[in-house]
Structure formats: structure tokens, C-alpha cells
C-alpha positions, 0 to 999 in steps of 0.5 A, a space after each residue: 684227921 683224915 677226910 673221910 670219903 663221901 658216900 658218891 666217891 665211894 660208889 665211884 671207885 667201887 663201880 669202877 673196880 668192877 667195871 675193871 674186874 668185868 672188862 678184865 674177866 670176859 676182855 609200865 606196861 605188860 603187852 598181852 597176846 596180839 597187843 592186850 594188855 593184862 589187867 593184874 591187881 599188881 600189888 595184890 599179886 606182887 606181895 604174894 612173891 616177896 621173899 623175906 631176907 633175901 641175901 645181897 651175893 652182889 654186895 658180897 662180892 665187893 670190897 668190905 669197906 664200901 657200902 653194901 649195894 641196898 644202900 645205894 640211894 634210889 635214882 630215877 630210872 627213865 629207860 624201859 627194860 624188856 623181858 622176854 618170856 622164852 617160847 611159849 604156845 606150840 612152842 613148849 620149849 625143852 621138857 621133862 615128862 611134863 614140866 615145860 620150859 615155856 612155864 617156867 620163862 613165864 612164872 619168872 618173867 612176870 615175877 620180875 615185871 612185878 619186882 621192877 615195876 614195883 621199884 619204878 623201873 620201867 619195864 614191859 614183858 613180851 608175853 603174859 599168856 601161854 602163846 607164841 609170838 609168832 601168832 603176832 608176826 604178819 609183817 615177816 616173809 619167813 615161812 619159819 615159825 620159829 625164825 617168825 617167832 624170835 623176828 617178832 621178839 627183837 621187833 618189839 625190842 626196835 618199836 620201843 625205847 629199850 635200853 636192856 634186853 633180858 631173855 628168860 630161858 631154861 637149860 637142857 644137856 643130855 649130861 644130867 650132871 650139868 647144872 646151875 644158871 648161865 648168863 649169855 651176852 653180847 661181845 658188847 661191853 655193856 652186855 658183859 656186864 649186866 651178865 656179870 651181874 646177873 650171874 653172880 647174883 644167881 650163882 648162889 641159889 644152885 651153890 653154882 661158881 659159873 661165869 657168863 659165857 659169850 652168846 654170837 650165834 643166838 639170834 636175838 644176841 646177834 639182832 637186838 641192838 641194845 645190850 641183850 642177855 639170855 638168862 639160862 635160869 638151870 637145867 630142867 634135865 639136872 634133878 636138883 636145877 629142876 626141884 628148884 626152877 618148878 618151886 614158886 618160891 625158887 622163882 621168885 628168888 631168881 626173879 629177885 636177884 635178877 631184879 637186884 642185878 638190874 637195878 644196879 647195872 641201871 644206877 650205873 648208866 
């Protein structure tokens, strides 16, 4: 009779066949404005956005005789994720007649928040509110409000103990074709592969085949020095990405499966 695997071992040559498919396919705080901190009946609030049979796409992906991902057990989690709210005040971010970029940032940031927090991860966002960061910044030289604005983002990411750095943005291409999400990285491996994981968790929601893409020339991709990721969550100027990215219940999903691709990229460090 054969031995069958364990349950660890398992998990051990599932991570690393991806980290081979990775590696081979790219080669519990909310911070306020100037420092307050939101007070939020947070389990009130997060049972309002859960989604009901949310799909694993990430477990689709691996091979059918190991065990789907929402069985992996729960591990302690001791490092602080970071969510930045893309733009923000003056600062509205790309549009579409009256829908704002900065909006949407925000109405997935704090979903996300909400889901890792609730699943012990710590995490802490960058904005709450309807605000630019550069109000905070009185430390830079810069009279560039917007250079102000994304030194004010990478500083937090250097006062705490961040081991992830995760941007939430909107897309915008004058080919209203273009559409679903793209996930941004570092040249640093780690960075590679949370995008991986975040792109092929959100691909299905916009019925997207996309691969994340290299990010050198965005500021905070180059500056933060964890590994960072910028999540362009769609187009705002596709009609079809743009239904979805202003429907609450669209934004919880994309919250969620950046949620799942978060807490599986930390069981694995």
C-alpha cells in the first residue's frame, strides 16, 4: 500500500510548482486624515459586504489532486499589509462624467481592510476619507503636490513594519476597448508573485485572460522597498469595466479575491 502524502507535503509541492510557474511566466489600525483614527462598528459593517459563494479561481488554477486553497489551515500572520487608497481630495484621479477614480480606490480599500482585518491579518489603510495625502506632507521640500502626495505614501510604508504594499487604482485608455484589471509589480520576485496571485484571482470578475505587467517607471514601485503592487482594478473608460467597478457588490468581490490572494501569498513567507 502506498503512503499517502500529508496534508504539509502536499501544500509543499503545490507552492513550489507555482513559485516555478511564477518565477518562469515574469523570469489593526485604519489611519484617518493628519493621523485620526476612524471609528467604524467594523463587524456591523463588514457583514454588510460579504458576498455569498464567493469562487476560488486561485485554487482552479492548481493541479486537481491537491487541496483547494480554503482548506489550507490558518496560520498566524505577524506582518502589517498596507493598503493605499489611490488619489484622493483635489486629487479625483482619472473620470467619467461624474464617476471619480479616487471613489472607487476607496470603496475597495476599506472593503479590503475590512476582510483581512476580520481574518487576523494585520493591516492598516492610508486613507479613510475623501482627502489627499499631501495635506499630511509638511516634511518634503517639493513644491509638487503631487510628488508631496506619493512621498507621503511610500513614508508611511517606511515608519511601519510593512511586509506588503498593495495600491488600489482605476485604469483609463483612450481605446475604450481596453478593459479588465492589471496587476503592476516590482523586478523583485516576491512582488511578481503576489501580482501573479492578485491577477489571476481577479481575471475572472471582468472574464479577463490578462498577466500582470512590469511597473519600473511608477514612483511608488520604484521607492517603497517592500514588495509593492499597484492593482488596476479596470477601466473607467470601458462600459462594461466601468458598470462593474461602480457596483458595491463588484467591489466587494474585487476586495475579496484580493483578500484571498493576500492571505495566500502570506502562508507562504
Amino acid at each position: 500500500m502506498l503512503h499517502q502524502p500529508s496534508c504539509a507535503s502536499r501544500l509543499r509541492r503545490m507552492v513550489a510548482g507555482i513559485i516555478a510557474i511564477v518565477i518562469g511566466c515574469t523570469a489593526n489600525i485604519g489611519v484617518g486624515h493628519a493621523g485620526r483614527a476612524a471609528a467604524t462598528n467594523e463587524t456591523a459593517v463588514y457583514q454588510e459586504l460579504a458576498v455569498d459563494a464567493i469562487p476560488e479561481p486561485i485554487a482552479a488554477s492548481v493541479p486537481p489532486n491537491t487541496e483547494p486553497i480554503g482548506s489550507l489551515p490558518s496560520l498566524p500572520f505577524s506582518k502589517l499589509v498596507l493598503i493605499d487608497a489611490g488619489h484622493g481630495g483635489i486629487d479625483g484621479g482619472t473620470t467619467h462624467g461624474n464617476i471619480l477614480e479616487k471613489d472607487i480606490n476607496l470603496a475597495i480599500a476599506q472593503k479590503l481592510y475590512l476582510m483581512l482585518k476580520s481574518r487576523g491579518i494585520p493591516v492598516i489603510v492610508n486613507r479613510t476619507g475623501d482627502y489627499a495625502l499631501s495635506d499630511d506632507n509638511r516634511w518634503s521640500v517639493t513644491r509638487s503636490r503631487h510628488r508631496k502626495d506619493l512621498a507621503q505614501r511610500r513614508q508611511l510604508s517606511q515608519e511601519l513594519p510593512v511586509s506588503v504594499f498593495i495600491s488600489i487604482h482605476v485604469n483609463w485608455n483612450k481605446n475604450k476597448a481596453a478593459r479588465g484589471p492589471i496587476v503592476l509589480h516590482q523586478k523583485e520576485g516576491r512582488s511578481r508573485m503576489l501580482a501573479w496571485f492578485i491577477q489571476q484571482s481577479l481575471n475572472p470578475i471582468f472574464a479577463s485572460h490578462k498577466q500582470p505587467e512590469l511597473g519600473p517607471t511608477y514612483y511608488l514601485l520604484k521607492r517603497v522597498e517592500q514588495p509593492a503592487v499597484i492593482v488596476e482594478a479596470g477601466f473607467i473608460s470601458n462600459d462594461r469595466d466601468r458598470k462593474l467597478l461602480t457596483e458595491p457588490r463588484t467591489q466587494t468581490l474585487i476586495a475579496s479575491r484580493i483578500c484571498d490572494a493576500v492571505m495566500f501569498y502570506q502562508s507562504m513567507f
